[in-house]
Residue frames as a rotation matrix with the C-alpha (Angstrom) as fourth column:
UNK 1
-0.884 -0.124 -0.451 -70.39
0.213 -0.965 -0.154 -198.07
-0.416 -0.232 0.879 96.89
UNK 2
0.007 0.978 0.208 -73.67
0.774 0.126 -0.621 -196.82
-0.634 0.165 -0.756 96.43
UNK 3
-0.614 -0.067 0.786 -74.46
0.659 -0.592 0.464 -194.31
0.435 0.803 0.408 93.22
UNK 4
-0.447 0.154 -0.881 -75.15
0.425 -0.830 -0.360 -190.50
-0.787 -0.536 0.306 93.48
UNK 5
0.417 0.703 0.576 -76.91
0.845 -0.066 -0.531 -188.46
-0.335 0.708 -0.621 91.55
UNK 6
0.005 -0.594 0.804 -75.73
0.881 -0.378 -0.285 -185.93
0.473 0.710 0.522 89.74
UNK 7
0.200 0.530 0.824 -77.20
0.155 -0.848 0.507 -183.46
0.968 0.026 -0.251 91.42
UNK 8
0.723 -0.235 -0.650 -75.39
0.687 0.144 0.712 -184.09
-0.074 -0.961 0.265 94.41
UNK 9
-0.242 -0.969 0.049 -72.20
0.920 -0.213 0.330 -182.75
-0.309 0.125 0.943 92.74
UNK 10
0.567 0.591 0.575 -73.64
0.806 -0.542 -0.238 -179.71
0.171 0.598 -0.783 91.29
UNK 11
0.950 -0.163 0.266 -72.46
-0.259 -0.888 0.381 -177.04
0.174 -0.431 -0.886 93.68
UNK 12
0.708 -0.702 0.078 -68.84
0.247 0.350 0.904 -178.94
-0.661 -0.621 0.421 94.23
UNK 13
0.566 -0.441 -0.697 -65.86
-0.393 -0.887 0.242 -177.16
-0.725 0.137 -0.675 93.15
UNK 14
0.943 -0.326 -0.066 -63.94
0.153 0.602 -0.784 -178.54
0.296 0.729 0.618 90.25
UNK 15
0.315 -0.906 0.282 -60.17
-0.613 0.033 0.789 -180.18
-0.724 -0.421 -0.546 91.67
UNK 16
0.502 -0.245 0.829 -58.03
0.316 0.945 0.087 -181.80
-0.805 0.219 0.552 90.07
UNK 17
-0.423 -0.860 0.284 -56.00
0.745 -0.153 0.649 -181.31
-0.515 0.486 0.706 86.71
UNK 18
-0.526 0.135 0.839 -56.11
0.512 -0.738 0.440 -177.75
0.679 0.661 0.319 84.81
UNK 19
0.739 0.660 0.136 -58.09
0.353 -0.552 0.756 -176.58
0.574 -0.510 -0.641 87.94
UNK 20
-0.599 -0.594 0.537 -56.27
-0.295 -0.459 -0.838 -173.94
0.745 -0.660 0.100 90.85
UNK 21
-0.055 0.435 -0.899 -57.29
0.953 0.292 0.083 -175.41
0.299 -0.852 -0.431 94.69
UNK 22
0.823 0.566 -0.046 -58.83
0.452 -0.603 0.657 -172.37
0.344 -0.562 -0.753 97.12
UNK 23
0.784 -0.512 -0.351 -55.78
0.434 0.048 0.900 -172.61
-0.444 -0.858 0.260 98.60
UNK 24
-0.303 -0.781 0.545 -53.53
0.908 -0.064 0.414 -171.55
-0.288 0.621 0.729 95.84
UNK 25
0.048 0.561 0.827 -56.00
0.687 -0.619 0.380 -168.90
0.725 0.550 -0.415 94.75
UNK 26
0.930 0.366 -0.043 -55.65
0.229 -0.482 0.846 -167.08
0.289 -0.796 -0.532 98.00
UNK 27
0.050 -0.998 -0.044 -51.58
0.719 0.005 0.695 -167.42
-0.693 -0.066 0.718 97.66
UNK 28
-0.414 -0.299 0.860 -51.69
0.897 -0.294 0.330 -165.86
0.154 0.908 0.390 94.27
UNK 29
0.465 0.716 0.520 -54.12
0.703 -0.656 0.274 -163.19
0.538 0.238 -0.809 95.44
UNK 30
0.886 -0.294 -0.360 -52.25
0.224 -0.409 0.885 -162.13
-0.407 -0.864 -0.297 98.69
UNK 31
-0.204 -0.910 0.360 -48.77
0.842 0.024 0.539 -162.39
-0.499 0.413 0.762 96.34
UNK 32
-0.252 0.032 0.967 -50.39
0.582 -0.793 0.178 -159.40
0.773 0.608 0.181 93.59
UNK 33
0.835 0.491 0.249 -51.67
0.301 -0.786 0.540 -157.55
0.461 -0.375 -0.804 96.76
UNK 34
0.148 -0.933 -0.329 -47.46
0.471 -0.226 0.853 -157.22
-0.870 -0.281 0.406 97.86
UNK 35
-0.376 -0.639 0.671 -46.80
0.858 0.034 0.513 -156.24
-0.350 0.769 0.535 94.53
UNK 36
0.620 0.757 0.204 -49.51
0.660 -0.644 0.386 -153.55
0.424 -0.105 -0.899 94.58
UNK 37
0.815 -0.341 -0.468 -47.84
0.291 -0.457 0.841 -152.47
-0.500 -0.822 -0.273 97.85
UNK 38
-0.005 -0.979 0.206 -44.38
0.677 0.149 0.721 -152.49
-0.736 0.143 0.662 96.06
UNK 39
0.188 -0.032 0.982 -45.53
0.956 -0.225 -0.191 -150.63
0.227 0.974 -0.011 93.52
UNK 40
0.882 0.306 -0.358 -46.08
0.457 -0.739 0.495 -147.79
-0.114 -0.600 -0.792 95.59
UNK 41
0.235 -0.937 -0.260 -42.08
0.623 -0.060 0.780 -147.37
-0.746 -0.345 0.569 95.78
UNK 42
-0.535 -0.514 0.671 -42.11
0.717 0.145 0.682 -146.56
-0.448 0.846 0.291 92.28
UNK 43
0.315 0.900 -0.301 -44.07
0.345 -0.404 -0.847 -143.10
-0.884 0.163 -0.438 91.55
UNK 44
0.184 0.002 -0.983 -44.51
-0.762 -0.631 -0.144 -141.50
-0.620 0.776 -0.114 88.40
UNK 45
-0.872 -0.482 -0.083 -43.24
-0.353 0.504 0.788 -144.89
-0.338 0.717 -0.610 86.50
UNK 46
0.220 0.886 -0.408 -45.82
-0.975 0.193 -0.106 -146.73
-0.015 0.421 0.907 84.05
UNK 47
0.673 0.577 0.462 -46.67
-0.713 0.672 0.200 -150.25
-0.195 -0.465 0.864 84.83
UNK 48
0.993 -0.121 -0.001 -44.28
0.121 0.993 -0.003 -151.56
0.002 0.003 1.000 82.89
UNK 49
-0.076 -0.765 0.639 -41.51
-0.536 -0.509 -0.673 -149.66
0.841 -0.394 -0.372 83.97
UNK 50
0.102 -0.257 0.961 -42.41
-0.984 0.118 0.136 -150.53
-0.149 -0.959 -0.240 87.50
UNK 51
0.974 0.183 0.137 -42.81
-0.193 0.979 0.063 -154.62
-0.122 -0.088 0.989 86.50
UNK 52
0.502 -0.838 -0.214 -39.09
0.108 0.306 -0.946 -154.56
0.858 0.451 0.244 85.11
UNK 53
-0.480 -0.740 0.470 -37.54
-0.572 -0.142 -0.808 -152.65
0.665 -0.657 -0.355 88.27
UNK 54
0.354 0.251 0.901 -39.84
-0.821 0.545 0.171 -155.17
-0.448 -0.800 0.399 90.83
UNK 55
0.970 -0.098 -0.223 -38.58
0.001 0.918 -0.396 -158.06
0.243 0.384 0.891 88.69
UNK 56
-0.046 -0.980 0.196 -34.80
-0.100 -0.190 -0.977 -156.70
0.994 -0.064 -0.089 88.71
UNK 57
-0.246 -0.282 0.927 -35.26
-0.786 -0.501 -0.361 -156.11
0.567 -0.818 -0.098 92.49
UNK 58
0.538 0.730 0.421 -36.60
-0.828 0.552 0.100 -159.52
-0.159 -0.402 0.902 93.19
UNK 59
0.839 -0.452 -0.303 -34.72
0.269 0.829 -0.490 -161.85
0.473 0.329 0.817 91.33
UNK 60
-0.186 -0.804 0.565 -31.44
-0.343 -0.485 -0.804 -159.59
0.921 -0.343 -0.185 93.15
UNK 61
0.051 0.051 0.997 -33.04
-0.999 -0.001 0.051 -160.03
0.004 -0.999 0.051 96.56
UNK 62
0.867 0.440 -0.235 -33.86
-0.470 0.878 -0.089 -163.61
0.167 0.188 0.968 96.01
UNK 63
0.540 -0.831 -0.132 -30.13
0.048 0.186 -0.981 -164.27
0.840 0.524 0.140 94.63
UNK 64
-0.301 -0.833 0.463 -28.61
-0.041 -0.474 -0.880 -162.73
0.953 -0.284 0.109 97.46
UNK 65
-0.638 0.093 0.764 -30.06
-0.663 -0.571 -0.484 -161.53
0.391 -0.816 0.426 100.86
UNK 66
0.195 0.963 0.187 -33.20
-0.923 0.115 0.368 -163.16
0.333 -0.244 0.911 101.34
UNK 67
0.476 0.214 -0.853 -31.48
-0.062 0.976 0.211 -166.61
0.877 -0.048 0.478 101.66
UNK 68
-0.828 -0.489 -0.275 -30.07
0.307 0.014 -0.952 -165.17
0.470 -0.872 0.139 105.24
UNK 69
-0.783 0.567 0.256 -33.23
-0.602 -0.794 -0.080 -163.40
0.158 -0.216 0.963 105.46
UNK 70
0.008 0.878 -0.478 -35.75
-0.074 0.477 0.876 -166.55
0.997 0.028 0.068 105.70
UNK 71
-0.982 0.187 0.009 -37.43
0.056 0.341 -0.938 -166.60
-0.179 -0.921 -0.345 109.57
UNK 72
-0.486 0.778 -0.397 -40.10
0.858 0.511 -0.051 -166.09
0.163 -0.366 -0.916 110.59
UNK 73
0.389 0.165 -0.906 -40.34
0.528 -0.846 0.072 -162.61
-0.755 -0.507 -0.416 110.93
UNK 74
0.959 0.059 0.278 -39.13
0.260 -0.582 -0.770 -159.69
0.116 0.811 -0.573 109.01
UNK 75
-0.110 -0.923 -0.367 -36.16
0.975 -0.028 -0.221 -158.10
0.194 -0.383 0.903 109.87
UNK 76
-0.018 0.120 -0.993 -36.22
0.724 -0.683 -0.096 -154.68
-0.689 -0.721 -0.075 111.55
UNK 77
-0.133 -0.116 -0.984 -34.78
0.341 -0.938 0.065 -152.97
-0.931 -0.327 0.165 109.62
UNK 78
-0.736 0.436 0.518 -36.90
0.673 0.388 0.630 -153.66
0.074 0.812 -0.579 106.56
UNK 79
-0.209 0.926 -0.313 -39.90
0.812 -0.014 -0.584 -152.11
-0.545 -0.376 -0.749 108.13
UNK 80
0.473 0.267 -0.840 -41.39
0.012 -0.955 -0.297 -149.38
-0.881 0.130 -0.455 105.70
UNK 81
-0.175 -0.894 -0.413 -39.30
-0.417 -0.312 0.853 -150.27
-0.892 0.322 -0.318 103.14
UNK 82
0.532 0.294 -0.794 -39.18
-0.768 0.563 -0.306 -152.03
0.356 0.773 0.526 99.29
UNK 83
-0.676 -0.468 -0.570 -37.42
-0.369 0.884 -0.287 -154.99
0.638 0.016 -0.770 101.23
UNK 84
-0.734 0.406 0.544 -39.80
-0.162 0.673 -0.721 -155.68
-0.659 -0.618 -0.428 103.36
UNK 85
0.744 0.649 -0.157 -42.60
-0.559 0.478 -0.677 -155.89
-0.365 0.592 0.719 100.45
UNK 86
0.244 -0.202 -0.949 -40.31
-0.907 0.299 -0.297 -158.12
0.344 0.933 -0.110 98.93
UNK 87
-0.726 -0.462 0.510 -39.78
-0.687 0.514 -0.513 -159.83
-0.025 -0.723 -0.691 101.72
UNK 88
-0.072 0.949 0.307 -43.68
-0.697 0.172 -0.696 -160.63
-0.714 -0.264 0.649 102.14
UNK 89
0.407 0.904 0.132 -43.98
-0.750 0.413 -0.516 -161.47
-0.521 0.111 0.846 99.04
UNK 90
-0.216 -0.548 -0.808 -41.18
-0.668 0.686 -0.287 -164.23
0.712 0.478 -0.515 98.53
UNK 91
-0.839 0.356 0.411 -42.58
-0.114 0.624 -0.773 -165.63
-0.532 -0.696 -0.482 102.44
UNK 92
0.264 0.954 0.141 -45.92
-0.653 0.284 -0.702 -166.10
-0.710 0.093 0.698 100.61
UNK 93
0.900 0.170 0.402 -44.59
0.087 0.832 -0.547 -167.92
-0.428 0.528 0.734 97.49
UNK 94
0.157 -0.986 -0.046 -40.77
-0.117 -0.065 0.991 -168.26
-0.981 -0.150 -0.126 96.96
UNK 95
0.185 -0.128 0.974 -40.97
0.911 0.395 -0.121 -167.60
-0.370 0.909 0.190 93.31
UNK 96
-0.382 -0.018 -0.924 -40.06
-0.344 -0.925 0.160 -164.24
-0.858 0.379 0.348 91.42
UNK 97
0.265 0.852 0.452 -43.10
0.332 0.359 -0.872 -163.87
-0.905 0.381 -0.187 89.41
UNK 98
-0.478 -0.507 0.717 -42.50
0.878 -0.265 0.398 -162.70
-0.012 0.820 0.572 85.50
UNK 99
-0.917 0.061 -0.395 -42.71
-0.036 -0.997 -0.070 -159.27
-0.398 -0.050 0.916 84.39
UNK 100
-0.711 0.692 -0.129 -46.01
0.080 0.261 0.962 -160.16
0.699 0.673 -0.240 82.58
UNK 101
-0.132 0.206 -0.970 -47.40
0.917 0.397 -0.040 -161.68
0.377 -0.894 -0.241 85.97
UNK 102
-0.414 0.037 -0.910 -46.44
0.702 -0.623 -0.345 -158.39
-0.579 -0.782 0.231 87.98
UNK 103
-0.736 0.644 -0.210 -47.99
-0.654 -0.594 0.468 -155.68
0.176 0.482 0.858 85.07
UNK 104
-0.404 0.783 -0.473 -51.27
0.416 0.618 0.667 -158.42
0.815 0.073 -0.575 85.45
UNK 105
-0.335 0.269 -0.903 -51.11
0.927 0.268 -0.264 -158.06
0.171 -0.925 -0.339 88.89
UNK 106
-0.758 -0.324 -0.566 -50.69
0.461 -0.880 -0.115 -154.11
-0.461 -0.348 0.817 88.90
UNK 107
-0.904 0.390 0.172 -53.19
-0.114 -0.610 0.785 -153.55
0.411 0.690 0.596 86.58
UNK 108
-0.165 0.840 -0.516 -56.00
0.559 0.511 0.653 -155.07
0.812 -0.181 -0.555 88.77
UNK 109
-0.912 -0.355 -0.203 -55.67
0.341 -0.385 -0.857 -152.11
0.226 -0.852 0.473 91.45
């Protein structure tokens, strides 16, 4: 194998342990922009008021519904609703984020 200079690497992105891939960074972003959306449901409450009831309401949907509720699609009769943002954002990453996480996310509006 022939040696590079350093200066090849310069501009290349750092992978690999302790680093997040593009790809993850673009999950995590699209995941706080549902939670945004979700917040919406919740007027007048303060951030962490709304993280506790989107946690409670997540970790419930998760538990329960959603595990008839994975397709491809939404269900109908979600549309407009706080299940469909929760839907969205368990089809983007099937984790219920922590109440920390969702006030993080909310504060970045």
């Amino acid at each position: 194998m022939r040696p590079h200079r350093p200066s090849v690497f310069a501009d290349a992105l750092p992978i690999g342990a302790g680093h997040r891939t593009p790809q993850t960074m673009l999950l995590l972003d699209e995941r706080d922009r549902y939670l945004r959306e979700a917040a919406r449901f919740f007027p007048g409450c303060t951030d962490r008021e709304i993280a506790r009831r989107l946690h409670i309401a997540l970790s419930t949907y998760r538990g329960g519904r959603f595990r008839r509720d994975r397709k491809d699609t939404c269900p109908i009769q979600y549309r407009g609703t706080l299940r469909e943002q929760l839907y969205l954002l368990l089809r983007v990453r099937d984790r219920v984020p922590s109440e920390m996480t969702i006030r993080r996310a909310l504060g970045y509006s």
